[in-house]
N, CA and C atoms as a LAMMPS dump frame, in Angstrom:
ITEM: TIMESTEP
0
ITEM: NUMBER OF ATOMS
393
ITEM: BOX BOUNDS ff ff ff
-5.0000000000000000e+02 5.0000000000000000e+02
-5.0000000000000000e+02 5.0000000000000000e+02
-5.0000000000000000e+02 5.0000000000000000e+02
ITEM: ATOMS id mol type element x y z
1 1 1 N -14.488 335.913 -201.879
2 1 2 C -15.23 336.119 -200.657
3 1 3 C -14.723 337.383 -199.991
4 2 1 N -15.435 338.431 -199.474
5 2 2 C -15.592 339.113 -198.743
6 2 3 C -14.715 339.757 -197.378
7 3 1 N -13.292 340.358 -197.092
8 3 2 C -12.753 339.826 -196.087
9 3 3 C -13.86 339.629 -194.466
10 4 1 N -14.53 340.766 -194.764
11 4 2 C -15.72 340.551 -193.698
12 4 3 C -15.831 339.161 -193.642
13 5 1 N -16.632 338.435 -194.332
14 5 2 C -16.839 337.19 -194.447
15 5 3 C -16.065 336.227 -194.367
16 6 1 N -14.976 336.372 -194.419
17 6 2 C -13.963 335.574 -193.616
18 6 3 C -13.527 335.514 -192.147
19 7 1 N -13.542 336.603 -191.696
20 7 2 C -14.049 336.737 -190.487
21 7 3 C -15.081 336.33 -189.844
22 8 1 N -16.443 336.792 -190.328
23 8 2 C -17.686 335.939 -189.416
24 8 3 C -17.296 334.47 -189.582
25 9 1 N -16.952 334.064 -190.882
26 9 2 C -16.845 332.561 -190.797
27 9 3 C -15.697 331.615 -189.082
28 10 1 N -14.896 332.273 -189.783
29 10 2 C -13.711 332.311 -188.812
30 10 3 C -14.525 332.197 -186.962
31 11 1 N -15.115 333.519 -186.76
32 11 2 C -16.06 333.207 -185.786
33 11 3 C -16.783 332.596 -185.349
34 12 1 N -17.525 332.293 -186.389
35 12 2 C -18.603 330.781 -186.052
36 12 3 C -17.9 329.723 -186.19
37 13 1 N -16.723 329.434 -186.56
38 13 2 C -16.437 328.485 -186.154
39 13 3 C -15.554 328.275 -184.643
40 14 1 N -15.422 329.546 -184.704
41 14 2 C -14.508 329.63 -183.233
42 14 3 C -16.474 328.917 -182.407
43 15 1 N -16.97 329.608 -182.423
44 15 2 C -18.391 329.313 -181.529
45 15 3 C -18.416 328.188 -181.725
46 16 1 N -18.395 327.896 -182.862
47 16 2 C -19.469 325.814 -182.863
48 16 3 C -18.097 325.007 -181.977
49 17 1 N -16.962 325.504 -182.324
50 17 2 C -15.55 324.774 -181.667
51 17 3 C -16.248 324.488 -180.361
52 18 1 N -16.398 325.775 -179.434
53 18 2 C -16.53 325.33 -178.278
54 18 3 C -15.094 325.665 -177.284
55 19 1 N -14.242 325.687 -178.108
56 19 2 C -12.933 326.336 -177.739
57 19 3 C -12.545 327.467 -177.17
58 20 1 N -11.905 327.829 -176.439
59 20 2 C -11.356 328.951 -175.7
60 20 3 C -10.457 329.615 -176.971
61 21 1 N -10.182 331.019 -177.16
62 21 2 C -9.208 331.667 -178.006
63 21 3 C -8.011 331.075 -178.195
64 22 1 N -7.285 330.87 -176.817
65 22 2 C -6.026 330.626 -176.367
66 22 3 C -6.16 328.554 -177.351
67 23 1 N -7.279 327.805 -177.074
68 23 2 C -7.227 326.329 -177.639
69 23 3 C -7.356 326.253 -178.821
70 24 1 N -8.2 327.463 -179.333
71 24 2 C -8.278 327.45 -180.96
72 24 3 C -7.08 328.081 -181.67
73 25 1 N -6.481 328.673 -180.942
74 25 2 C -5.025 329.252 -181.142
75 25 3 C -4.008 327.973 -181.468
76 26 1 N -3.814 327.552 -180.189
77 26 2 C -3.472 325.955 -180.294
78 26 3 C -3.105 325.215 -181.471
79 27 1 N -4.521 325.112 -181.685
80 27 2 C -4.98 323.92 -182.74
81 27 3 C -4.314 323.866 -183.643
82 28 1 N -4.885 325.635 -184.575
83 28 2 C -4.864 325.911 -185.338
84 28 3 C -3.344 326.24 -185.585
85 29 1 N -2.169 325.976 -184.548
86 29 2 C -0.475 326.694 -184.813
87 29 3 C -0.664 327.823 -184.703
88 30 1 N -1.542 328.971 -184.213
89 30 2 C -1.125 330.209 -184.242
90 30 3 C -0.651 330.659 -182.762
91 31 1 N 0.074 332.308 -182.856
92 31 2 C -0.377 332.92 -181.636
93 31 3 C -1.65 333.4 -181.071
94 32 1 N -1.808 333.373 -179.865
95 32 2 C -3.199 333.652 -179.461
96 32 3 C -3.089 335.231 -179.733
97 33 1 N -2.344 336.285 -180.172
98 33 2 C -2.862 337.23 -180.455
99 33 3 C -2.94 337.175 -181.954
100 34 1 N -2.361 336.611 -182.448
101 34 2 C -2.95 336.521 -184.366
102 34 3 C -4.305 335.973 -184.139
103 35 1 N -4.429 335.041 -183.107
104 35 2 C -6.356 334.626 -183.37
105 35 3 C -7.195 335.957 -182.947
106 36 1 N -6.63 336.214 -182.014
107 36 2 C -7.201 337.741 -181.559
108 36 3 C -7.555 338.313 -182.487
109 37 1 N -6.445 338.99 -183.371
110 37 2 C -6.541 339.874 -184.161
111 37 3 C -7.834 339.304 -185.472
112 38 1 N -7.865 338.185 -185.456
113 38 2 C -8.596 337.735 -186.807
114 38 3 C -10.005 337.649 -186.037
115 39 1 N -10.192 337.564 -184.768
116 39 2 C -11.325 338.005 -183.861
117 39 3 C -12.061 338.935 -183.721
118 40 1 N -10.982 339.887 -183.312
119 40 2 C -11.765 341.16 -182.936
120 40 3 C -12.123 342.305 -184.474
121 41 1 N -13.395 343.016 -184.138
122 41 2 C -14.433 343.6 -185.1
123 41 3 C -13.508 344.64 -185.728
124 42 1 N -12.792 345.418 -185.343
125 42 2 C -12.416 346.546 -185.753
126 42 3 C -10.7 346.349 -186.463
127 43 1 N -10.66 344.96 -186.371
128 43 2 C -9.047 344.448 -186.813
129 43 3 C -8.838 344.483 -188.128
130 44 1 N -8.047 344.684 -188.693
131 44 2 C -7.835 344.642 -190.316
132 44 3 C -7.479 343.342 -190.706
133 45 1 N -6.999 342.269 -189.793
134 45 2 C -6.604 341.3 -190.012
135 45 3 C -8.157 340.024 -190.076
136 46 1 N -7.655 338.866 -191.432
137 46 2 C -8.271 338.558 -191.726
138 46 3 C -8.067 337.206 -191.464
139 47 1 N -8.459 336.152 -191.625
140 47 2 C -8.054 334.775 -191.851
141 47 3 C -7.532 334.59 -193.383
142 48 1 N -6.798 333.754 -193.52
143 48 2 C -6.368 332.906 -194.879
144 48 3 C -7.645 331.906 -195.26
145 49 1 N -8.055 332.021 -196.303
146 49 2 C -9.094 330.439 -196.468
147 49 3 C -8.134 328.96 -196.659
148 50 1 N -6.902 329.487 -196.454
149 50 2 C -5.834 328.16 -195.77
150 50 3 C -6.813 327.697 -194.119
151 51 1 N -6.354 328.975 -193.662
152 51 2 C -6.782 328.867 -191.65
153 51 3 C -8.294 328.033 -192.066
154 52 1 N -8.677 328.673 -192.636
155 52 2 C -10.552 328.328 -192.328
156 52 3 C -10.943 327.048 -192.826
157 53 1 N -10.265 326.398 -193.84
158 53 2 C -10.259 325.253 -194.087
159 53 3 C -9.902 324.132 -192.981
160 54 1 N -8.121 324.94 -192.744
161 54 2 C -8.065 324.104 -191.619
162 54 3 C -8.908 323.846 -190.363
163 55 1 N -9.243 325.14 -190.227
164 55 2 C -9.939 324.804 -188.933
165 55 3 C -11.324 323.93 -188.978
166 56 1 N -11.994 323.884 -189.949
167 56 2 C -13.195 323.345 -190.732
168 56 3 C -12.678 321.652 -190.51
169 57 1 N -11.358 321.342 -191.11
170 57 2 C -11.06 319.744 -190.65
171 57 3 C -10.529 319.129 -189.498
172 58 1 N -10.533 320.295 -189.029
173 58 2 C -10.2 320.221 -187.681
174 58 3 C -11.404 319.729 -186.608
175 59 1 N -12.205 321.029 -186.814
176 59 2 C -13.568 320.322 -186.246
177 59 3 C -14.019 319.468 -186.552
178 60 1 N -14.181 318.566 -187.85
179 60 2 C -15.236 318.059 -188.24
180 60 3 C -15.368 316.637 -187.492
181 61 1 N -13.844 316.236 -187.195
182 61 2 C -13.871 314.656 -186.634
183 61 3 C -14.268 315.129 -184.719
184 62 1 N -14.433 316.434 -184.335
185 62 2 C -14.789 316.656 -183.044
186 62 3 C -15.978 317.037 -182.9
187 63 1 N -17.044 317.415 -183.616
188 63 2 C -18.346 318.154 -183.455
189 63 3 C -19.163 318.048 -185.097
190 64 1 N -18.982 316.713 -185.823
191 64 2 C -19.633 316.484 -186.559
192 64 3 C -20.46 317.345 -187.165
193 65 1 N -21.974 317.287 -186.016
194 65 2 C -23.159 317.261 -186.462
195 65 3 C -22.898 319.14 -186.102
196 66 1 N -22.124 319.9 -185.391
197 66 2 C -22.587 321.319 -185.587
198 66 3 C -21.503 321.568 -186.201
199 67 1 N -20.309 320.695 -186.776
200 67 2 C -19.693 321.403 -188.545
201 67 3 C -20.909 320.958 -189.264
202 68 1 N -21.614 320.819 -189.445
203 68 2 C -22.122 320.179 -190.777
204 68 3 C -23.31 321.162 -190.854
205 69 1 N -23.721 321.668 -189.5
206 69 2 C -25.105 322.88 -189.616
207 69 3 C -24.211 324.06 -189.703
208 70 1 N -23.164 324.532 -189.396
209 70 2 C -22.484 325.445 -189.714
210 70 3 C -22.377 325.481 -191.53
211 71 1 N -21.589 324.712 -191.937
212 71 2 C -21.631 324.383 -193.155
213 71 3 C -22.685 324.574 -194.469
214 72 1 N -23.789 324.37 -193.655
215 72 2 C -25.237 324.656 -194.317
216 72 3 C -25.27 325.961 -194.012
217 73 1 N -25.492 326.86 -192.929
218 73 2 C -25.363 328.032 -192.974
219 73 3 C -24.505 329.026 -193.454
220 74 1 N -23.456 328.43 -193.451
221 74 2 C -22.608 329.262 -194.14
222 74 3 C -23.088 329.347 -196.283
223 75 1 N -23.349 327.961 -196.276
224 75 2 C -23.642 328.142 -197.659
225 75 3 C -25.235 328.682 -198.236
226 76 1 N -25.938 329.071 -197.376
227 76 2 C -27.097 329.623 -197.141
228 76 3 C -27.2 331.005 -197.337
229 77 1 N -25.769 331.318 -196.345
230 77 2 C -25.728 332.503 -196.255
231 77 3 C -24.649 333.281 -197.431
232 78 1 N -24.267 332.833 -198.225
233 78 2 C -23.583 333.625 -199.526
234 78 3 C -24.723 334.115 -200.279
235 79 1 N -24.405 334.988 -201.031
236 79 2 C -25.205 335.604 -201.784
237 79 3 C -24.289 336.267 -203.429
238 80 1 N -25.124 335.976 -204.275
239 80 2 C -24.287 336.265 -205.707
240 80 3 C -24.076 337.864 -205.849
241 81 1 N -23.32 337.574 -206.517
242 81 2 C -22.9 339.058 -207.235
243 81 3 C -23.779 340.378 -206.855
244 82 1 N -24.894 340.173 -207.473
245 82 2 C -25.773 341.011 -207.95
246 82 3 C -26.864 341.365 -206.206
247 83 1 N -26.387 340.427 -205.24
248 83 2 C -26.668 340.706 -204.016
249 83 3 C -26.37 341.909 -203.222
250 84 1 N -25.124 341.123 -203.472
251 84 2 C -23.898 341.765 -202.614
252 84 3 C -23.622 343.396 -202.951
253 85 1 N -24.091 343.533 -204.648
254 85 2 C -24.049 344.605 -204.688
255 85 3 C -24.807 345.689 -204.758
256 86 1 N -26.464 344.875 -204.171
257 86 2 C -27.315 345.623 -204.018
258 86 3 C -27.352 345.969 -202.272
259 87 1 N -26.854 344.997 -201.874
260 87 2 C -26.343 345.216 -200.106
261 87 3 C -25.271 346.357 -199.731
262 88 1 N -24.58 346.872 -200.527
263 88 2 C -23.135 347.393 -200.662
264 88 3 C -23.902 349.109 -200.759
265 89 1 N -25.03 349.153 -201.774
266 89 2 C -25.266 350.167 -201.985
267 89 3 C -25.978 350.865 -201.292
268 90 1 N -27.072 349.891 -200.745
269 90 2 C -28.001 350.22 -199.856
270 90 3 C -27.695 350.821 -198.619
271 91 1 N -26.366 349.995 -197.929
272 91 2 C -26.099 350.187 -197.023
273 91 3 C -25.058 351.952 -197.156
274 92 1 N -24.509 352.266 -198.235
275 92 2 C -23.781 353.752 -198.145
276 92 3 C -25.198 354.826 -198.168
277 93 1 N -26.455 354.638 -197.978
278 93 2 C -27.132 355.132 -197.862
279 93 3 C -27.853 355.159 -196.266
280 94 1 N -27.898 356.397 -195.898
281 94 2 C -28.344 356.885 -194.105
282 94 3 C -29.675 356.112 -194.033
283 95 1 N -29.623 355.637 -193.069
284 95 2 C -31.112 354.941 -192.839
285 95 3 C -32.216 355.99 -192.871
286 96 1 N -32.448 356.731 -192.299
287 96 2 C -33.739 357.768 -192.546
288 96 3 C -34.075 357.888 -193.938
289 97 1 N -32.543 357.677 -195.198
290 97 2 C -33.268 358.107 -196.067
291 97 3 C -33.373 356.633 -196.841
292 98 1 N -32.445 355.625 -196.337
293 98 2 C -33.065 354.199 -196.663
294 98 3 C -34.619 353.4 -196.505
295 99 1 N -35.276 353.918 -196.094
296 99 2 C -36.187 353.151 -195.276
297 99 3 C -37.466 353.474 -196.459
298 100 1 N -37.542 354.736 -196.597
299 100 2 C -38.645 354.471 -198.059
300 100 3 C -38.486 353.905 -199.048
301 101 1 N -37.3 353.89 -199.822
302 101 2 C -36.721 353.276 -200.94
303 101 3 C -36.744 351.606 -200.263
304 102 1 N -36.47 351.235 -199.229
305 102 2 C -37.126 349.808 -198.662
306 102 3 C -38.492 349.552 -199.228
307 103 1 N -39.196 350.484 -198.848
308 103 2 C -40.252 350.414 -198.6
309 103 3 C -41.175 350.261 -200.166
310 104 1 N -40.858 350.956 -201.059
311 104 2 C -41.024 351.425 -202.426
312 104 3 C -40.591 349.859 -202.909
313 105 1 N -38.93 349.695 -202.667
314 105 2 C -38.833 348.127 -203.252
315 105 3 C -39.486 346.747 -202.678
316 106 1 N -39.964 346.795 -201.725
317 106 2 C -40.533 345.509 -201.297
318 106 3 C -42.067 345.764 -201.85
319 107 1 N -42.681 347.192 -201.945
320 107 2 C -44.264 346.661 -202.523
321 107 3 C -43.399 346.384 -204.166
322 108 1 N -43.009 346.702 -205.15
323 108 2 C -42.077 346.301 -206.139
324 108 3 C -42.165 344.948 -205.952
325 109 1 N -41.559 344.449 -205.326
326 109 2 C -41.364 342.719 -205.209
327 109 3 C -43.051 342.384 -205.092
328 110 1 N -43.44 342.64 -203.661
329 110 2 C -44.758 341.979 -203.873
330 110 3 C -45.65 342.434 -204.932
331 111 1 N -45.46 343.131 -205.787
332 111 2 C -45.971 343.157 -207.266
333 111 3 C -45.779 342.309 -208.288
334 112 1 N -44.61 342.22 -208.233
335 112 2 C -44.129 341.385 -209.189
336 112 3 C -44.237 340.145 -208.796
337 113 1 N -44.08 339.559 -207.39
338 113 2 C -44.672 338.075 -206.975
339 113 3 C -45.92 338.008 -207.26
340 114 1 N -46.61 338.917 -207.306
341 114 2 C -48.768 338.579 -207.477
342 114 3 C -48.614 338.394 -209.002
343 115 1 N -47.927 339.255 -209.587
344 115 2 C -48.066 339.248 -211.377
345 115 3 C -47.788 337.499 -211.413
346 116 1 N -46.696 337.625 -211.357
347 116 2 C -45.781 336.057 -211.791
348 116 3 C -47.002 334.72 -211.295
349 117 1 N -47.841 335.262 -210.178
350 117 2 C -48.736 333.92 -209.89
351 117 3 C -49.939 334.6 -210.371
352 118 1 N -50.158 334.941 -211.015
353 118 2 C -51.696 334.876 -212.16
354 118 3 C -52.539 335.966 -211.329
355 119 1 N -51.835 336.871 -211.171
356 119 2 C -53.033 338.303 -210.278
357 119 3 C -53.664 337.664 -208.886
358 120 1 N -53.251 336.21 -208.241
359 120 2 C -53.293 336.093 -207.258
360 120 3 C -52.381 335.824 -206.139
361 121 1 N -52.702 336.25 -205.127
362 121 2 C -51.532 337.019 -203.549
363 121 3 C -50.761 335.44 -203.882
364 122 1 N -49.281 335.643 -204.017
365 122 2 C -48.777 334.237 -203.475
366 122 3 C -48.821 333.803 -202.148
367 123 1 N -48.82 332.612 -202.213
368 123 2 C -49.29 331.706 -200.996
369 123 3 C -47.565 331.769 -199.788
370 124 1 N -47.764 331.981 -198.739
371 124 2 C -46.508 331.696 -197.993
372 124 3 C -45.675 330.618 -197.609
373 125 1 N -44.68 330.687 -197.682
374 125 2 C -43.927 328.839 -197.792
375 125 3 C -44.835 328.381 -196.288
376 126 1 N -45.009 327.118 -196.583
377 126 2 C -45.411 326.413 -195.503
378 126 3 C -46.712 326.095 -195.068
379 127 1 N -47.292 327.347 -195.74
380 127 2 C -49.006 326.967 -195.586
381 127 3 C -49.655 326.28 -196.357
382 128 1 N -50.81 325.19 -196.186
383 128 2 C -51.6 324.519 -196.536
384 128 3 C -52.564 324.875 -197.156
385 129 1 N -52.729 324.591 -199.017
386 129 2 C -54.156 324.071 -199.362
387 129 3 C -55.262 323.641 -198.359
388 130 1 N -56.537 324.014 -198.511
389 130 2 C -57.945 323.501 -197.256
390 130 3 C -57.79 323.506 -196.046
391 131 1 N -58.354 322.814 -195.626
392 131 2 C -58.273 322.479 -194.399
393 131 3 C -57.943 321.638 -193.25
C-alpha cells in the first residue's frame, strides 16, 4: 500500500472516530505530535499498518456501523496494479496537456463498451428496461 494511502486511511479514521487529535493520540499510546505528524499533508511521516489496525479495533466496538462503511470504502477504494500505474502516469503529466489524452481515452472506452455490447450504446447502471 501506498504511503499516501496510509495516511488518508489513518484520516478517515481519525474522522469516523469522532475524536479530538489529542484522544486519538490517547487511544492509540502515541504522542499527540506523532499523530500530528501522521496527520498533517506535507509530513513524511506515515502510520505503521500496526497503528491502523489498531486503531480499526479500536473503533469497531465504539462506532460499529461507521467502521464498517469506512471499511467498505476503503476497500472500494484500492485499485490494482495496473491502476495505480496508470494514475501515477497521468498525473506527471500538466493538466493542459492531460485533458485531451482524457479525452481521446474515454471516447476509447466508450468504444470499446458499445463494441463489447453488440454495436449497441450500453445501458447505465441503474436504469430500467420499459416503462
Amino acid at each position: 500500500m501506498a504511503g499516501m494511502d496510509l495516511k488518508q486511511e489513518f484520516r478517515d479514521l481519525l474522522q469516523v472516530s469522532g475524536w479530538s487529535q489529542a484522544e486519538a493520540a490517547r487511544q492509540l499510546a502515541m504522542t499527540p505530535s506523532a499523530l500530528s505528524q501522521i496527520v498533517r499533508e506535507n509530513s513524511p511521516v506515515r502510520p505503521s499498518p500496526v497503528t491502523l489496525r489498531l486503531f480499526g479495533l479500536l473503533l469497531w466496538p465504539k462506532r460499529p456501523g461507521a467502521a464498517r462503511r469506512l471499511a467498505r470504502r476503503q476497500r472500494d477504494r484500492r485499485a490494482e496494479k495496473w491502476e495505480q500505474d496508470l494514475i501515477r502516469a497521468l498525473r506527471r503529466i500538466p493538466p493542459k496537456t492531460r485533458r485531451p489524452i482524457l479525452s481521446v481515452l474515454y471516447a476509447m472506452i466508450d468504444a470499446a463498451r458499445s463494441k463489447g455490447a453488440g454495436g449497441k450504446k450500453p445501458r447505465r447502471p441503474g436504469r430500467r428496461r420499459g416503462g
